[in-house]
C-alpha positions in Angstrom: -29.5 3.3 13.0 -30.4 -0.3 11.4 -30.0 -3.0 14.1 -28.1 -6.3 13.8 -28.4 -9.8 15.1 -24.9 -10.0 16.1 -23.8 -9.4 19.0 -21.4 -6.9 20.3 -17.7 -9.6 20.1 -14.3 -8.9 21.2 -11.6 -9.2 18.3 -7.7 -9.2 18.3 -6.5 -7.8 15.1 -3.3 -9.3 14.2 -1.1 -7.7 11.6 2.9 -7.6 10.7 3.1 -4.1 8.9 5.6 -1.9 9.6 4.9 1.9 10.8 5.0 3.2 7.7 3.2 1.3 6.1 0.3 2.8 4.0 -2.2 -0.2 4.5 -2.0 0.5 8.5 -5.1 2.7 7.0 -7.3 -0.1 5.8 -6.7 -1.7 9.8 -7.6 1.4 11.4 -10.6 2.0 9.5 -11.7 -1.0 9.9 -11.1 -1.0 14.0 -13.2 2.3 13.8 -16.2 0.9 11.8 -16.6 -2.4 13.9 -15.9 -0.1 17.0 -18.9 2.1 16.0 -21.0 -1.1 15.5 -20.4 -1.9 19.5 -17.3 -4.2 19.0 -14.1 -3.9 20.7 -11.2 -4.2 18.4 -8.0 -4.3 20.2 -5.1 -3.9 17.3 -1.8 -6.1 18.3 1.4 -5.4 15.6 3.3 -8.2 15.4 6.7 -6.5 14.0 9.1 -4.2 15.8 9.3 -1.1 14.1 13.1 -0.4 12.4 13.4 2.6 14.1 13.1 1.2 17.2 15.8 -1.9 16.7 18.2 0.3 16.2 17.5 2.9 18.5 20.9 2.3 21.2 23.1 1.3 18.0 25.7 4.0 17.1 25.8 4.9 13.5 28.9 3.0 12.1 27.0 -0.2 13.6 24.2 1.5 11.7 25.9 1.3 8.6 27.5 -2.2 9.0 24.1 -3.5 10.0 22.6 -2.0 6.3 25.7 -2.9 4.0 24.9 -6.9 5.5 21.6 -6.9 4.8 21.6 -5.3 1.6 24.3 -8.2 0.4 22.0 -10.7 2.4 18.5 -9.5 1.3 18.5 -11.1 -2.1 19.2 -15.4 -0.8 17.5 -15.1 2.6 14.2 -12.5 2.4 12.1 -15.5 2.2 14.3 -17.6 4.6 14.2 -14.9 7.3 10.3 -14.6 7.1 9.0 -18.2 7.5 12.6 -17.7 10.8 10.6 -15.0 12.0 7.0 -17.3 12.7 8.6 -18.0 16.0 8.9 -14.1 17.0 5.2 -13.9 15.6 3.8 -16.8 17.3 5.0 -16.0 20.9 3.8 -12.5 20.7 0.9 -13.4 19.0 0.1 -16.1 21.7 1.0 -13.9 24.6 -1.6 -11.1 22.6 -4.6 -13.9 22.3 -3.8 -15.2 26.2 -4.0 -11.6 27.9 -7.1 -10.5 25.5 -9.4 -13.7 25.7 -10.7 -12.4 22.4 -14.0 -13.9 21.1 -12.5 -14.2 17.0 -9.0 -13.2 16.0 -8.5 -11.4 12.9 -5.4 -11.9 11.1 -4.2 -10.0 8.2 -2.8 -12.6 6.0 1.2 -11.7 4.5 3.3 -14.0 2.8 4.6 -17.1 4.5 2.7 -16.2 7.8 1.5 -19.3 9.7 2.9 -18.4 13.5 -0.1 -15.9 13.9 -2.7 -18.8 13.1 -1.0 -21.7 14.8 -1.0 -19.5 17.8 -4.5 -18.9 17.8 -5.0 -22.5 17.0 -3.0 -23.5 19.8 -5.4 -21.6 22.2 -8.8 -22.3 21.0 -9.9 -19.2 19.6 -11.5 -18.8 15.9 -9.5 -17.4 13.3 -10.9 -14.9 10.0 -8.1 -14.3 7.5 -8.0 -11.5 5.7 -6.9 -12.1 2.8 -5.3 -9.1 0.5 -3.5 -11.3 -2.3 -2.5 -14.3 -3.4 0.6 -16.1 -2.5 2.0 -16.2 -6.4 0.5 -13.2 -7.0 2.4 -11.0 -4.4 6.1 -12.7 -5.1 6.0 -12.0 -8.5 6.0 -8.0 -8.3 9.2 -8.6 -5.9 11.9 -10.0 -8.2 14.4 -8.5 -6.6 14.6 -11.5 -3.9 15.3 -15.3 -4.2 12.0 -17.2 -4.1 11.8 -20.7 -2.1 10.2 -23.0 -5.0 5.8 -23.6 -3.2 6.8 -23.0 0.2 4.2 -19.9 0.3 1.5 -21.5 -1.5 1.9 -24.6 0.5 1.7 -22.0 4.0 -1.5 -20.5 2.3 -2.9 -23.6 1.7 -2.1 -24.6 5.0 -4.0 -21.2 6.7 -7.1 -21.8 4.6 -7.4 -25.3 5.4 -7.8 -24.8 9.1 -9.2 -21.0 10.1 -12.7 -20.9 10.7 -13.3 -18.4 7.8 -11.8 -15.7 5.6 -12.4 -12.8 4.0 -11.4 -11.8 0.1 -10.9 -8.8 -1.1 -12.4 -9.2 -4.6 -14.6 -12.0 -6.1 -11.5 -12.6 -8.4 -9.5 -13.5 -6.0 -12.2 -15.8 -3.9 -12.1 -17.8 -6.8 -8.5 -17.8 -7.7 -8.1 -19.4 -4.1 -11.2 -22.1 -4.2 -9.5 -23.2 -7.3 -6.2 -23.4 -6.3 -6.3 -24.9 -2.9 -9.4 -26.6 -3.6 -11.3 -25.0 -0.4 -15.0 -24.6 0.4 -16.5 -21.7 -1.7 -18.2 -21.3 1.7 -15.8 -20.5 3.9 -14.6 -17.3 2.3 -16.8 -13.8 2.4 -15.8 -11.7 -0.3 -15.4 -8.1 1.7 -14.4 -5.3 -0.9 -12.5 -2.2 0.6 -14.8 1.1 1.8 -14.4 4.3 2.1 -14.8 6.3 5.0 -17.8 8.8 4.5 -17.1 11.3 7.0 -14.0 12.2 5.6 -14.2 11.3 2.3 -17.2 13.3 0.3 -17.5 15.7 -2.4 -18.1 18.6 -0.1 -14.7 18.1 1.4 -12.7 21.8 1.2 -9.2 21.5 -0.6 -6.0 21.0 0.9 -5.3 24.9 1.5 -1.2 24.7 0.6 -1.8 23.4 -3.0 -5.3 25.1 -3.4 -3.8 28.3 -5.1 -1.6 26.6 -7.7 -5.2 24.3 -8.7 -7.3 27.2 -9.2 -7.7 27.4 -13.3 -7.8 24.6 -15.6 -8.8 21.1 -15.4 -6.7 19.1 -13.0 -5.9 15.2 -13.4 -4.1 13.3 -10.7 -2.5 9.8 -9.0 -2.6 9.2 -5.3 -0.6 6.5 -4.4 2.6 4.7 -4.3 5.0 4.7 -7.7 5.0 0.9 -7.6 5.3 -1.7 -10.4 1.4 -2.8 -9.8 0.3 1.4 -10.3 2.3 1.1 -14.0 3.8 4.0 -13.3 5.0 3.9 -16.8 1.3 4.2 -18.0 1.0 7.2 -15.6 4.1 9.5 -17.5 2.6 8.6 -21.1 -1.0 9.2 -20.5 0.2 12.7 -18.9 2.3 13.5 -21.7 -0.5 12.1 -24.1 -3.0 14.9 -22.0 -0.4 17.4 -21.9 -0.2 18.2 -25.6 -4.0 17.5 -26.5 -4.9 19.8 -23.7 -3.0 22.6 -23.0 -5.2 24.1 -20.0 -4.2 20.3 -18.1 -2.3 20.6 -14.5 -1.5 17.6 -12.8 -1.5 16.3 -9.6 0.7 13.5 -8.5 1.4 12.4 -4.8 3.3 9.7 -2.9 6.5 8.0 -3.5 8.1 5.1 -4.6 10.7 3.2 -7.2 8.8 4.7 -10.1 8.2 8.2 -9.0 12.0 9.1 -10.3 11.3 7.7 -13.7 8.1 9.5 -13.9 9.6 12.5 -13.0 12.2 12.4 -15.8 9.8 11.5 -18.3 7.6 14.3 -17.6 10.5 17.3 -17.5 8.7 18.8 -21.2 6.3 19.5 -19.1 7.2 19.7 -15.5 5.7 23.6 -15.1 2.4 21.9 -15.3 3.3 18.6 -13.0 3.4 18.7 -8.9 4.8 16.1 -7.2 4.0 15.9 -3.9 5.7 13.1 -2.1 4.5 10.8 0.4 2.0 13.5 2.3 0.0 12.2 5.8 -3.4 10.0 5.2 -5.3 12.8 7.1 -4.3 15.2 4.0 -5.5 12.9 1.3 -9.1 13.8 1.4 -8.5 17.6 1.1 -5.6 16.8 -1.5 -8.5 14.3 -3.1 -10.7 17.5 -3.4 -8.1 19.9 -5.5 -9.1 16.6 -8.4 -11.1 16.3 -11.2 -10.0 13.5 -12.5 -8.2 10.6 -10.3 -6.7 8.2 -12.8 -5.3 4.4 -11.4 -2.9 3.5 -14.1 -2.8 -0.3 -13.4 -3.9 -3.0 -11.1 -4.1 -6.6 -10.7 -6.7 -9.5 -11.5 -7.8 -9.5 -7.9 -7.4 -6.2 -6.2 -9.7 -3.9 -5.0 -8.2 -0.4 -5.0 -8.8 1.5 -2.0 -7.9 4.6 -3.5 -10.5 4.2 -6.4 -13.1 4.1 -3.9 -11.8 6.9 -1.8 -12.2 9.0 -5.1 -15.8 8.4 -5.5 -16.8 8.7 -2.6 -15.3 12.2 -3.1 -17.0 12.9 -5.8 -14.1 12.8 -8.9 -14.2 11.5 -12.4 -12.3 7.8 -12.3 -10.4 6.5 -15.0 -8.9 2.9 -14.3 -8.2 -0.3 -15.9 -11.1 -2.7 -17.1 -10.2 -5.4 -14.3 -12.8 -7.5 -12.5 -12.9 -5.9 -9.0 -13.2 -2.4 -10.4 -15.9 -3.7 -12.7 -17.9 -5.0 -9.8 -18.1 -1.9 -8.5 -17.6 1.0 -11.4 -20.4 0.9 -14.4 -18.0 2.1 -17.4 -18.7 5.5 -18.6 -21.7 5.8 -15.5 -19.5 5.7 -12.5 -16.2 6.2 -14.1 -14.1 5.2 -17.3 -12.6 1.8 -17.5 
């Protein structure tokens, strides 16, 4: 084991993802890793889960509660987070005051300040982990009403007094020194990883799909059918595939407001297509393994893809777009295909 001149810290991990939330994966690897380097991570969510706030309502109440929020979602999303700092910073200071943590981690989301102010308030050192930018992440989510620099002003406001943060891609580091004019310093760019002992290219394949893989070459998509994936991409390069190779099967799993599209557009050929569905993480390496090509349609200027890393770990043929991150770590036509 190579030995460290760190020593062994106590962290809070503050985040405000919901249950079902895919990216719960990138927190819990993480815990595990800094666990296994003699850290104690102590995960705190900051957000009641839905299920669980509506638990002792009946089901008309149910119903009312839905139809209000749907008509109410549009004009107040915004509103209602920057409303809910006040939930977040008591339960994050009540977190921070029982743990005594030496650093608290906080996974940054938009117009999120509660979690830092709370730390603030009690003395301890704040990292933000930082996943996107402010004006990045509110434009793939037209369907709400935007407050005109509000986030970018609460962004600004996080990076100009935590003791460090982390960025996931050197893209985005220097999207945020430039736009908030901060110390190039203070932010560690800190790509995603895979996790080695599940993910590798001896991994067996998932046994229920394992059968209908067995002949011809088979091309796939893990992840969710969301604007950022161009799931629009996805359904033309299949069809594109389809009819130049015959022998192609493909592979497509999760969900999402694309998926439906995609399925529609790919009915020419749908005895050749499996959709999957939203399957458990624990399944995704063995699902992973029934791959020979993993193909990310479309990302972003500053993401790094954890799924595109995942895949080579295990072993597949990549194809994604030329973007910076994934050229940072993918050599085209070497590692994968950009």
């Amino acid at each position: 084991m190579p030995t460290h001149n760190w020593r062994a810290m106590r962290i809070t991990y503050l985040h405000d993802l919901c249950a079902a939330d895919s990216a719960l994966n990138h927190v819990r690897q993480f815990a595990k890793a800094a666990r296994s380097l003699g850290h104690e991570v102590c995960i705190e969510p900051l957000s009641a889960s839905d299920s669980n706030s509506t638990a002792d309502t009946g089901a008309s109440r149910r119903a009312i509660r839905t139809a209000i929020k749907s008509k109410l979602r549009y004009p107040l999303h915004e509103a209602r987070r920057l409303a809910w700092n006040l939930r977040w910073y008591q339960r994050a200071k009540t977190s921070i005051g029982l743990q005594q943590p030496d650093v608290v981690l906080i996974r940054s989301s938009l117009l999120s300040c509660g979690p830092v102010l709370a730390a603030l308030t009690l003395g301890c050192p704040v990292v933000l982990e930082i996943n996107a930018p402010a004006a990045e992440s509110r434009r793939y989510f037209d369907q709400y009403f935007h407050l005109p620099w509000i986030a970018e002003a609460v962004e600004r406001w996080r990076l100009g007094r935590v003791e460090g943060a982390t960025a996931v891609s050197s893209a985005l580091k220097e999207f945020l020194v430039a736009t908030h004019k901060v110390d190039s310093e203070k932010i560690a760019v800190v790509p995603n990883g895979a996790d080695l002992e599940i993910f590798q290219p001896e991994m067996p394949p998932d046994s229920e799909w394992s059968a209908t893989f067995r002949d011809g070459t088979v091309v796939g998509f893990i992840g969710s059918f969301e604007r950022w994936h161009g799931p629009e991409l996805l359904q033309a390069m299949a069809l594109r595939v389809a009819e130049a190779r015959p022998e192609t099967q493909f592979l497509l799993v999760g969900d999402g407001p694309g998926k439906k599209a995609v399925e529609d557009a790919l009915l020419p050929i749908a005895s050749r297509v499996l959709f999957t569905g939203k399957v458990p993480h624990d399944r995704i390496p063995g699902i992973t393994a029934l791959l020979d090509v993993a193909v990310m349609p479309e990302s972003n200027f500053y993401g790094s893809p954890l799924k595109v890393i995942e895949w080579m770990a295990a072993g597949r043929a990549i194809v994604a777009p030329d973007y910076g991150p994934l050229c940072e770590i993918i050599d085209s036509e070497c590692e994968g295909l950009l």
